[in-house]
N, C-alpha and C positions, 0 to 999 in steps of 0.2 A: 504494500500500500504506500510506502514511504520512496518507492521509489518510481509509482504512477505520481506521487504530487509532486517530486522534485518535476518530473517533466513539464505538467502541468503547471507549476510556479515560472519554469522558460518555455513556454511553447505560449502559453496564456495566462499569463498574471490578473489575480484578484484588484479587481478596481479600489480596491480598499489600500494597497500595498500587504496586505497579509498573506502569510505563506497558506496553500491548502491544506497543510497538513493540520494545522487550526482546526481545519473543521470536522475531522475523525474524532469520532467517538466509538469506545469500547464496552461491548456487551458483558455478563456473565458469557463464560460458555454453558452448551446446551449439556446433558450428560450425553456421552459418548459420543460426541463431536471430535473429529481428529485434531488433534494436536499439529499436525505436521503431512503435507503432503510433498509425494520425493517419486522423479521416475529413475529408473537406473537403463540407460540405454548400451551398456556393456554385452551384453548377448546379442542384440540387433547390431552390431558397429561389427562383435566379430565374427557374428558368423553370416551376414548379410554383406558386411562391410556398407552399412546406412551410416548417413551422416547426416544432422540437420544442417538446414541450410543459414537456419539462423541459431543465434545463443543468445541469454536470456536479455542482455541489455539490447541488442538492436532489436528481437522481436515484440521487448513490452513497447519502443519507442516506437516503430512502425504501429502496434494495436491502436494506441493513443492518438495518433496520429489520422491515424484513419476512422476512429471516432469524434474527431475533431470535425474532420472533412463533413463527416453525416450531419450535423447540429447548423 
């Protein structure tokens, strides 16, 4: 989340000058809500030899971006 508002604080800054990350707020968690999601793409890379085409900074920056685009 903190690293969808840094873009969002450069890409489109609050009229106010306040950072987005201001406006997150945190719930209780639910019971048995995950704590942590994680994919491991080591048996796809070797036994397919797949590679993504993106990693994780350029594709949250492209997502963001192109939900800009829509608005």
């Amino acid at each position: 989340m903190k690293k969808i508002c840094e873009i969002l604080d450069e890409l489109k800054p609050r009229s106010n000058g306040k950072k987005h990350e201001d406006l997150l707020t945190f719930v209780k968690d639910r019971p048995g809500h995950d704590k942590r999601y994680a994919i491991d793409a080591t048996k796809i890379t070797k036994e397919l030899g797949w590679k993504p085409d993106e990693n994780f900074e350029t594709g949250i920056l492209k997502t963001v971006e192109w939900y800009l685009n829509k608005v």
